[in-house]
mmCIF file of the N, C-alpha and C atoms, coordinates in Angstrom:
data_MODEL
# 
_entry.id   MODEL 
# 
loop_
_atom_site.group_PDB 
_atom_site.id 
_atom_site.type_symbol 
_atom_site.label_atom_id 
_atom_site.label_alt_id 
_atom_site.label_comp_id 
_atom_site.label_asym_id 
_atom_site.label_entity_id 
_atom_site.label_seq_id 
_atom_site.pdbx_PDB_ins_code 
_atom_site.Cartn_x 
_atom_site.Cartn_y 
_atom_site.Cartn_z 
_atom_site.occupancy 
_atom_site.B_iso_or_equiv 
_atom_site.pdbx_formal_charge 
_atom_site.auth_seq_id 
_atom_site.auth_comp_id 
_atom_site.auth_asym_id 
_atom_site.auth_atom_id 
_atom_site.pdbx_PDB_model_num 
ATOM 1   N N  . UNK A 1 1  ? 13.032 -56.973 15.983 1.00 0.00 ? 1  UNK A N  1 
ATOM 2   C CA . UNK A 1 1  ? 13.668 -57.640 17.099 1.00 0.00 ? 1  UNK A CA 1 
ATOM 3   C C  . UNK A 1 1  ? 14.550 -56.641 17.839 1.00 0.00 ? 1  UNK A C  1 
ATOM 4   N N  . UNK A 1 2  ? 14.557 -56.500 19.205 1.00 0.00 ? 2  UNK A N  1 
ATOM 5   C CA . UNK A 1 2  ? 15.269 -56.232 19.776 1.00 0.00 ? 2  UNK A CA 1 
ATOM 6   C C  . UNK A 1 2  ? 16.506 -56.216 19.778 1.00 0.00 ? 2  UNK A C  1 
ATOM 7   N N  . UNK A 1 3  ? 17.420 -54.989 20.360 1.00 0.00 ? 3  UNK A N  1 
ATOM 8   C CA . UNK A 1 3  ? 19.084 -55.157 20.409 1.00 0.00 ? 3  UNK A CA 1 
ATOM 9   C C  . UNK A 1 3  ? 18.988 -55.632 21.462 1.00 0.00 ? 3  UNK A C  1 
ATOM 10  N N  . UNK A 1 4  ? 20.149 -56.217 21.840 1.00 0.00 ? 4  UNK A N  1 
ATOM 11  C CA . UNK A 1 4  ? 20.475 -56.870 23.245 1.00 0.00 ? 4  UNK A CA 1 
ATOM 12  C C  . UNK A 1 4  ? 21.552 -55.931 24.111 1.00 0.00 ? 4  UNK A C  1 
ATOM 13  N N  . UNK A 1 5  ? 22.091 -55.800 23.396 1.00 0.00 ? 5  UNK A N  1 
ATOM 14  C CA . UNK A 1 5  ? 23.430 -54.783 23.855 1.00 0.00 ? 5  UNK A CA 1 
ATOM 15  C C  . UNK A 1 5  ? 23.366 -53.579 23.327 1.00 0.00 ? 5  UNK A C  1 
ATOM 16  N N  . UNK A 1 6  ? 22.537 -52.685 23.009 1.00 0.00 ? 6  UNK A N  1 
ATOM 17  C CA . UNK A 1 6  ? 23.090 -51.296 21.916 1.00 0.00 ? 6  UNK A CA 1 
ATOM 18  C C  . UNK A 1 6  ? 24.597 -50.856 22.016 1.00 0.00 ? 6  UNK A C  1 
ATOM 19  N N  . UNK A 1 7  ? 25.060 -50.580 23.793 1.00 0.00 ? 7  UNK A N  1 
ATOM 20  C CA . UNK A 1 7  ? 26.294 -50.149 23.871 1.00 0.00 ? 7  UNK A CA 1 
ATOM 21  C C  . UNK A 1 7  ? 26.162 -50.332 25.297 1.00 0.00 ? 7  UNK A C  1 
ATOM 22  N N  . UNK A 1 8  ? 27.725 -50.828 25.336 1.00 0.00 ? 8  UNK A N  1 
ATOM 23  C CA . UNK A 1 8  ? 28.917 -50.596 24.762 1.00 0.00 ? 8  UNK A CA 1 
ATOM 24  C C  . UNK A 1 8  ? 29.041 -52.152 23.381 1.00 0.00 ? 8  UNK A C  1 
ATOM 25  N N  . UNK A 1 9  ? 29.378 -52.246 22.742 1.00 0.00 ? 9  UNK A N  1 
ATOM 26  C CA . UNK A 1 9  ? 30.244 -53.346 21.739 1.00 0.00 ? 9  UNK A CA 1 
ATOM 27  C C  . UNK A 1 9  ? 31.196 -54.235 22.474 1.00 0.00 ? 9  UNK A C  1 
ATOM 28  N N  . UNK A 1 10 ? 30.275 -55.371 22.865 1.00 0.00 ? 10 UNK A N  1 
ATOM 29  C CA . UNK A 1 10 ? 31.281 -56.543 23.733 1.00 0.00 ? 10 UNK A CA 1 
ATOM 30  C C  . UNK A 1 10 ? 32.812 -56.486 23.470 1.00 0.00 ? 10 UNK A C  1 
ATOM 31  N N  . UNK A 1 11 ? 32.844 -56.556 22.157 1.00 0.00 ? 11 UNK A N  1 
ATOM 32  C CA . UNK A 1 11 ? 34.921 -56.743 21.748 1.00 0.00 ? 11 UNK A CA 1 
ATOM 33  C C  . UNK A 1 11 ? 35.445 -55.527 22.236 1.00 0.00 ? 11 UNK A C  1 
ATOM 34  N N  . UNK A 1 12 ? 34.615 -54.268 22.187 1.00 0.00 ? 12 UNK A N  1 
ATOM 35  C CA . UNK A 1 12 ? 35.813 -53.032 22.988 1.00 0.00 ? 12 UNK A CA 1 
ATOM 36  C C  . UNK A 1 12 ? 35.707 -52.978 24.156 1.00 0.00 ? 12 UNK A C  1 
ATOM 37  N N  . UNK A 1 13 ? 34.732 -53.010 24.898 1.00 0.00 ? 13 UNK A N  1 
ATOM 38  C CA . UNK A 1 13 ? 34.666 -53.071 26.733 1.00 0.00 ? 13 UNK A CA 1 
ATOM 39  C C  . UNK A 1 13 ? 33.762 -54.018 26.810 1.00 0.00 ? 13 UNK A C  1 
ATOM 40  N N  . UNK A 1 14 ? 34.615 -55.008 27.440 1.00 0.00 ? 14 UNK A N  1 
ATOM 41  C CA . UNK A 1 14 ? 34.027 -56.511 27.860 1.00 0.00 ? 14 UNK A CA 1 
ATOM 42  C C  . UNK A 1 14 ? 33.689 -55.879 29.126 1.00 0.00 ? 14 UNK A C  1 
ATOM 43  N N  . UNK A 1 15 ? 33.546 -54.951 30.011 1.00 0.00 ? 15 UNK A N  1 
ATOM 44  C CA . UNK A 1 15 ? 33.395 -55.227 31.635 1.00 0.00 ? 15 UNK A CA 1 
ATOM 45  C C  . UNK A 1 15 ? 32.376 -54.209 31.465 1.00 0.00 ? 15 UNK A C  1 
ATOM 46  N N  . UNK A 1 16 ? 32.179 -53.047 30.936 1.00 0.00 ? 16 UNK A N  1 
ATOM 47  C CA . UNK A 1 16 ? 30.801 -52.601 29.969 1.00 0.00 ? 16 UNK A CA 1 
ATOM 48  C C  . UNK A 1 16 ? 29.770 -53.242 29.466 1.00 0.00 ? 16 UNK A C  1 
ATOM 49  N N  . UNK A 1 17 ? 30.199 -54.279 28.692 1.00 0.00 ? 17 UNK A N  1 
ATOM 50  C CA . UNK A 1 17 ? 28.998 -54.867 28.081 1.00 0.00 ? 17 UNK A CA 1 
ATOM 51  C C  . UNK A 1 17 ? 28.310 -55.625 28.944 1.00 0.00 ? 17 UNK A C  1 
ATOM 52  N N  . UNK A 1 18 ? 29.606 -56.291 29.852 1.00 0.00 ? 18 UNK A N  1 
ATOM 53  C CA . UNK A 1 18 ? 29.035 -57.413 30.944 1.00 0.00 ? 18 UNK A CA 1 
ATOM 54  C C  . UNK A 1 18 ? 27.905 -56.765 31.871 1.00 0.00 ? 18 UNK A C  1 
ATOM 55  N N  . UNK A 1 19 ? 28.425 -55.689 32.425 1.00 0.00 ? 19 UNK A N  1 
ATOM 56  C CA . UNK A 1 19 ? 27.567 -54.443 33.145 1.00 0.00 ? 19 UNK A CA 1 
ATOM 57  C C  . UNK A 1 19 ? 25.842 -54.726 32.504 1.00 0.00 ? 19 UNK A C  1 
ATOM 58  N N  . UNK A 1 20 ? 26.469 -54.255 31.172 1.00 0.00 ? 20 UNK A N  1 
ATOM 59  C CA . UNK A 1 20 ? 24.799 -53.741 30.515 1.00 0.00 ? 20 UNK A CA 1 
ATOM 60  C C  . UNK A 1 20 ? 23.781 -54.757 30.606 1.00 0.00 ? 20 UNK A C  1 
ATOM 61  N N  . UNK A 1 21 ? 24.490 -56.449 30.038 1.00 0.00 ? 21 UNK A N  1 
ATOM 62  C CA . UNK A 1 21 ? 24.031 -57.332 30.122 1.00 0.00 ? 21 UNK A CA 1 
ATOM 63  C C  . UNK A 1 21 ? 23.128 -57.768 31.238 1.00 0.00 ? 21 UNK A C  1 
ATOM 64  N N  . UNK A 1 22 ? 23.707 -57.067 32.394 1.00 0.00 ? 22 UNK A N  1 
ATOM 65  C CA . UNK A 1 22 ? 23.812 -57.551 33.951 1.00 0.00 ? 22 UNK A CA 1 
ATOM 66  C C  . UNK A 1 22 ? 22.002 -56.769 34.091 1.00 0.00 ? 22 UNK A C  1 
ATOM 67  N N  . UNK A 1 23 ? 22.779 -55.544 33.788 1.00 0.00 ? 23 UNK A N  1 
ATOM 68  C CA . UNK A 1 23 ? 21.155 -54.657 33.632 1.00 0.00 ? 23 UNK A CA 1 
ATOM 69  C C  . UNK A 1 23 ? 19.715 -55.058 33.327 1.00 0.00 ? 23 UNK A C  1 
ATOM 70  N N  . UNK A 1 24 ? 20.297 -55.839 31.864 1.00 0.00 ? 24 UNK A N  1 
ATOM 71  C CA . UNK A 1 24 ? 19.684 -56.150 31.602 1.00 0.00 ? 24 UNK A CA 1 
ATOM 72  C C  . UNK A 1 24 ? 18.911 -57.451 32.172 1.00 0.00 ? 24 UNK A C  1 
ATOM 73  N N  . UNK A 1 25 ? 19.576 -58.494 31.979 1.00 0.00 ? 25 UNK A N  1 
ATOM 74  C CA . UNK A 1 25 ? 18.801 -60.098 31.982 1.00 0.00 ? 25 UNK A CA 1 
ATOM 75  C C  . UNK A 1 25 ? 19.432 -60.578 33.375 1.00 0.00 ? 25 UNK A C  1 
ATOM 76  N N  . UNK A 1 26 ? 19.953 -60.109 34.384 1.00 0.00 ? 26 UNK A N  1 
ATOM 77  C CA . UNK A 1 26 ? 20.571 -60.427 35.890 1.00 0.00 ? 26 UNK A CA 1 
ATOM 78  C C  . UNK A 1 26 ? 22.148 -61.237 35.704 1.00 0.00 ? 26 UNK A C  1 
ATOM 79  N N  . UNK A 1 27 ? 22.421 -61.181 36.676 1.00 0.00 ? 27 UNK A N  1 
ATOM 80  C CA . UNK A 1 27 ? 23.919 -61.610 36.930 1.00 0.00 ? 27 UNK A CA 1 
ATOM 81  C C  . UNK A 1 27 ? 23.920 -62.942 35.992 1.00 0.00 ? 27 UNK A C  1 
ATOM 82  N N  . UNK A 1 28 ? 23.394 -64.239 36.766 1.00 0.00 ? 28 UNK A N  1 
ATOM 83  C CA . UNK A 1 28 ? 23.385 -65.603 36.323 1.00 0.00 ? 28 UNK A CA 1 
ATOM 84  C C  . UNK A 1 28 ? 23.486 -65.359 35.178 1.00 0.00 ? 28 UNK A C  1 
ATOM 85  N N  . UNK A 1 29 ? 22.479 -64.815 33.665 1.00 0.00 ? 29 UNK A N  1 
ATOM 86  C CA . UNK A 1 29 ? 22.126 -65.198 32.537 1.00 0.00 ? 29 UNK A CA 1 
ATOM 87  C C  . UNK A 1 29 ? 23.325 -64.218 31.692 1.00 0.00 ? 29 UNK A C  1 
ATOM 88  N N  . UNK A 1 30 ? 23.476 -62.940 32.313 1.00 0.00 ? 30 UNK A N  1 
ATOM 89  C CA . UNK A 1 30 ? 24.523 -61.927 32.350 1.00 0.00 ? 30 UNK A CA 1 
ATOM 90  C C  . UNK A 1 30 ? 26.211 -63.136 31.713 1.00 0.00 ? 30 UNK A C  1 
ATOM 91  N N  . UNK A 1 31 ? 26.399 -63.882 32.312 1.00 0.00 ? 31 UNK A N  1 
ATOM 92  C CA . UNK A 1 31 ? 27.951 -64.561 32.693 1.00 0.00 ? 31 UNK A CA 1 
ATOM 93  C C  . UNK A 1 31 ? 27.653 -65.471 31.511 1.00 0.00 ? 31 UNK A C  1 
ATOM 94  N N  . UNK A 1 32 ? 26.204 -65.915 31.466 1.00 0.00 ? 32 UNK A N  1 
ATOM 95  C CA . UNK A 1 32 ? 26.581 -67.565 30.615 1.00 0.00 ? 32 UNK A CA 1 
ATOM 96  C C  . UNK A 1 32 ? 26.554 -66.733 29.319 1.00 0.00 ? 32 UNK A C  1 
ATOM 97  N N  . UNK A 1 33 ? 25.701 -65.271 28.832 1.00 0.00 ? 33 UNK A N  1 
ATOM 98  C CA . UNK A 1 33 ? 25.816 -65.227 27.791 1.00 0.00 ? 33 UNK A CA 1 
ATOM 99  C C  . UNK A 1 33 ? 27.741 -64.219 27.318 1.00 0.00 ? 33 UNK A C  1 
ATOM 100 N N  . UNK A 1 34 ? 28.362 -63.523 28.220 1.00 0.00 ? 34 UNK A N  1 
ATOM 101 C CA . UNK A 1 34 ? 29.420 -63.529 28.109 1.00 0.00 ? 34 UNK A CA 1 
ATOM 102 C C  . UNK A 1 34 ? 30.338 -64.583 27.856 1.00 0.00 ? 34 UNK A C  1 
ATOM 103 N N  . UNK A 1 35 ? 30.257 -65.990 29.010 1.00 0.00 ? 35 UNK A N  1 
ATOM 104 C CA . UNK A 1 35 ? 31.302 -67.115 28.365 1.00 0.00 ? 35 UNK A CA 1 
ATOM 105 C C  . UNK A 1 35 ? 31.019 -67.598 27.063 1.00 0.00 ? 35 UNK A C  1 
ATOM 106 N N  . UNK A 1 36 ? 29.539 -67.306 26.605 1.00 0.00 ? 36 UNK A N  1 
ATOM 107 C CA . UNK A 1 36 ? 29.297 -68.058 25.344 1.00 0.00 ? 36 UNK A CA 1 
ATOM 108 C C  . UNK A 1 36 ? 29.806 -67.043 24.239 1.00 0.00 ? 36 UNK A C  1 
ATOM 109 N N  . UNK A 1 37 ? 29.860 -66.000 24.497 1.00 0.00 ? 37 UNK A N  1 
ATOM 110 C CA . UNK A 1 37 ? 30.538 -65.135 23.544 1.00 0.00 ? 37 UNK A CA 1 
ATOM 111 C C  . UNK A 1 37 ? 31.935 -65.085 23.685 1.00 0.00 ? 37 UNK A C  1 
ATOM 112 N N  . UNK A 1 38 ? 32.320 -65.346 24.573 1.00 0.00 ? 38 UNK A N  1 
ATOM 113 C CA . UNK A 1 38 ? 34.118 -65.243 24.834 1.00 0.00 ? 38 UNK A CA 1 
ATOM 114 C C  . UNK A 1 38 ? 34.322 -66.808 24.031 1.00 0.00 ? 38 UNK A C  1 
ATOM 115 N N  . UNK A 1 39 ? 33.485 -67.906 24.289 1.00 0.00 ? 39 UNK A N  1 
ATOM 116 C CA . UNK A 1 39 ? 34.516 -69.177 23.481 1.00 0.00 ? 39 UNK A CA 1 
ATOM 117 C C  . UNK A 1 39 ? 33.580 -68.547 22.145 1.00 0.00 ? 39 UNK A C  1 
ATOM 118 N N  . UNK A 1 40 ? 32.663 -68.240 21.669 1.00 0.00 ? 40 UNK A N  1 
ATOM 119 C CA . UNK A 1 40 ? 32.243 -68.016 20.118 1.00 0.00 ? 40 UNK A CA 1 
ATOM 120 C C  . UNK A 1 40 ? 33.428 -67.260 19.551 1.00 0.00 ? 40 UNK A C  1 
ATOM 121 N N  . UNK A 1 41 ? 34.282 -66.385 19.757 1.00 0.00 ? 41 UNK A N  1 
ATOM 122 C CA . UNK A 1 41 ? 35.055 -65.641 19.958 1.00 0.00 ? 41 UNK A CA 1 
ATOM 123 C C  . UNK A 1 41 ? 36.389 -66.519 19.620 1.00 0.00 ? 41 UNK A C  1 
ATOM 124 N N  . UNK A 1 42 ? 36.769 -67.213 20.287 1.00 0.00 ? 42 UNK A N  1 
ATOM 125 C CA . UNK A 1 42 ? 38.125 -67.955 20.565 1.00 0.00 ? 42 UNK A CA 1 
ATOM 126 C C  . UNK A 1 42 ? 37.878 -68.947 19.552 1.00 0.00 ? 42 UNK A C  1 
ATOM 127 N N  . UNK A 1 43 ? 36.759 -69.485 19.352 1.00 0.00 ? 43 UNK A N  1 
ATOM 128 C CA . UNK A 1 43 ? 36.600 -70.849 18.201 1.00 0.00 ? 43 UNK A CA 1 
ATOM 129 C C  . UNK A 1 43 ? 36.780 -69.467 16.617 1.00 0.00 ? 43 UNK A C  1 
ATOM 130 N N  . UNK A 1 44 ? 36.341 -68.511 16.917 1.00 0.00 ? 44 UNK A N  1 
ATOM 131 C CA . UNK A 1 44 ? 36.380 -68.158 15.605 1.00 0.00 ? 44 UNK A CA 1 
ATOM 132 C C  . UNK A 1 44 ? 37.741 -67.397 15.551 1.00 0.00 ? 44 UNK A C  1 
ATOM 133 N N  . UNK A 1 45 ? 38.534 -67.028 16.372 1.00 0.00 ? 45 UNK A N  1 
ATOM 134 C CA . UNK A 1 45 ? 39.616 -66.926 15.896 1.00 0.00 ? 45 UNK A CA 1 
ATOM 135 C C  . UNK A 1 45 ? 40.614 -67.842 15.584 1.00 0.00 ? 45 UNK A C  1 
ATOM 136 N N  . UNK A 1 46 ? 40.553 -68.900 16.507 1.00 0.00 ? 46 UNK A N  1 
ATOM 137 C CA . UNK A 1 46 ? 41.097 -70.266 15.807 1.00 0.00 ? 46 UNK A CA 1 
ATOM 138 C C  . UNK A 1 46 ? 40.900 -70.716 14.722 1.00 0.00 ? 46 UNK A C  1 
ATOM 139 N N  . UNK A 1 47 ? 39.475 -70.379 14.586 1.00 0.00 ? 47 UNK A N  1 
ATOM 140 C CA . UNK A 1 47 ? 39.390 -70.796 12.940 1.00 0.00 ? 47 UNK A CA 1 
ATOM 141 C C  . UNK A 1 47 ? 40.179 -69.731 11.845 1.00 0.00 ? 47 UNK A C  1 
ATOM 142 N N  . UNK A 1 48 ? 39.994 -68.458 11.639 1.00 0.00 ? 48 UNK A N  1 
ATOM 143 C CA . UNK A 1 48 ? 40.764 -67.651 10.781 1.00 0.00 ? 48 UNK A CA 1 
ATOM 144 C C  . UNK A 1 48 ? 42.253 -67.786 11.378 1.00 0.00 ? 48 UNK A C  1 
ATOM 145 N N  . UNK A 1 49 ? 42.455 -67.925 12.333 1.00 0.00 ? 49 UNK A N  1 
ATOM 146 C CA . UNK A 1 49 ? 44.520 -67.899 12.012 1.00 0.00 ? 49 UNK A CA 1 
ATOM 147 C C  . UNK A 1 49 ? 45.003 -68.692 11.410 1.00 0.00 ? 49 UNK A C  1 
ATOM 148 N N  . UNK A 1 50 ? 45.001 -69.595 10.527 1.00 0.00 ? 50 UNK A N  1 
ATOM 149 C CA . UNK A 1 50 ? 45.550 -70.177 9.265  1.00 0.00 ? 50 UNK A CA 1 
ATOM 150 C C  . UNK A 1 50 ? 45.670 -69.483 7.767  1.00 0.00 ? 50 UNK A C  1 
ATOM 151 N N  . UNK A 1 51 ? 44.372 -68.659 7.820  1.00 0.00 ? 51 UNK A N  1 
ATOM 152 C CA . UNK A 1 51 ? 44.420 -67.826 6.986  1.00 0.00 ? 51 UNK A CA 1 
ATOM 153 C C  . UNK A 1 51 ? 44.996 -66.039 7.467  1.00 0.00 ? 51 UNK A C  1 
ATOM 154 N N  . UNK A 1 52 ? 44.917 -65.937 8.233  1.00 0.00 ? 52 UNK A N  1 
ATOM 155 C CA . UNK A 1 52 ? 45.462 -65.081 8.657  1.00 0.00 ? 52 UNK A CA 1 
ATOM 156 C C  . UNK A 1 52 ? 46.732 -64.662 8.631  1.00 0.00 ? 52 UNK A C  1 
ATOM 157 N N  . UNK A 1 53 ? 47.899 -66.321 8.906  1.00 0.00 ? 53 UNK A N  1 
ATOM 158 C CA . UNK A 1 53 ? 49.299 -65.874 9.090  1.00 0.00 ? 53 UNK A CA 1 
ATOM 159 C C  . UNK A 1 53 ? 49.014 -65.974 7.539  1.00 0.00 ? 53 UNK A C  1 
ATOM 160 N N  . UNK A 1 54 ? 48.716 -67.094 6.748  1.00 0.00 ? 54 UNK A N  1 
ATOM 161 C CA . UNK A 1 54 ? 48.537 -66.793 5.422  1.00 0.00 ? 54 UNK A CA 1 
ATOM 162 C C  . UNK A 1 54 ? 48.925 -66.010 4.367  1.00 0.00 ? 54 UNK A C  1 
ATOM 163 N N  . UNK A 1 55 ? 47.942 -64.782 4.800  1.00 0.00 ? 55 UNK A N  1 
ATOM 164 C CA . UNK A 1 55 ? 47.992 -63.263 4.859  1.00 0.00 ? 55 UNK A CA 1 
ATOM 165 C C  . UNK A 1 55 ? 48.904 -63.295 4.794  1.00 0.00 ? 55 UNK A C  1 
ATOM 166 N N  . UNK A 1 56 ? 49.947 -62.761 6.049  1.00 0.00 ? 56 UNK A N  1 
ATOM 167 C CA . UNK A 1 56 ? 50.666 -62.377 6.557  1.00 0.00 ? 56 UNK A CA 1 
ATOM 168 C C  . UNK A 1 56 ? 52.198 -62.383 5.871  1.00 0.00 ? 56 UNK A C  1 
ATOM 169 N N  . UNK A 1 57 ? 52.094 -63.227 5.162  1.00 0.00 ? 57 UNK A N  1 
ATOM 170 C CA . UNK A 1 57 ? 52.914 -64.511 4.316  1.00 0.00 ? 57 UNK A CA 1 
ATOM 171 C C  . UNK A 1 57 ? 54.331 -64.642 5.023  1.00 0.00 ? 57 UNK A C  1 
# 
């Protein structure tokens, strides 16, 4: 299977990856698969910060 992104790594340059994306699959499909990674992103850090401050103690 194919990479989708080789580089850049969405979490270090979001306006990079968006770029590559763009390259790749066009603007429209480019954005929905960024917002879907920005809330995949936000739900999963919501989920670990309980354990996180936890951690933190």
């Amino acid at each position: 299977m194919p990479v989708l992104c080789p580089d850049p790594f969405i979490g270090e340059d979001l306006t990079a990856a968006e770029d590559s994306l763009t390259d790749r699959f066009g603007f429209a499909e480019a954005g929905r698969i960024v917002e879907d990674l920005t809330r995949f992103r936000a739900k999963a850090m919501q989920a670990a910060g309980p354990a996180a401050r936890w951690l933190e103690g």
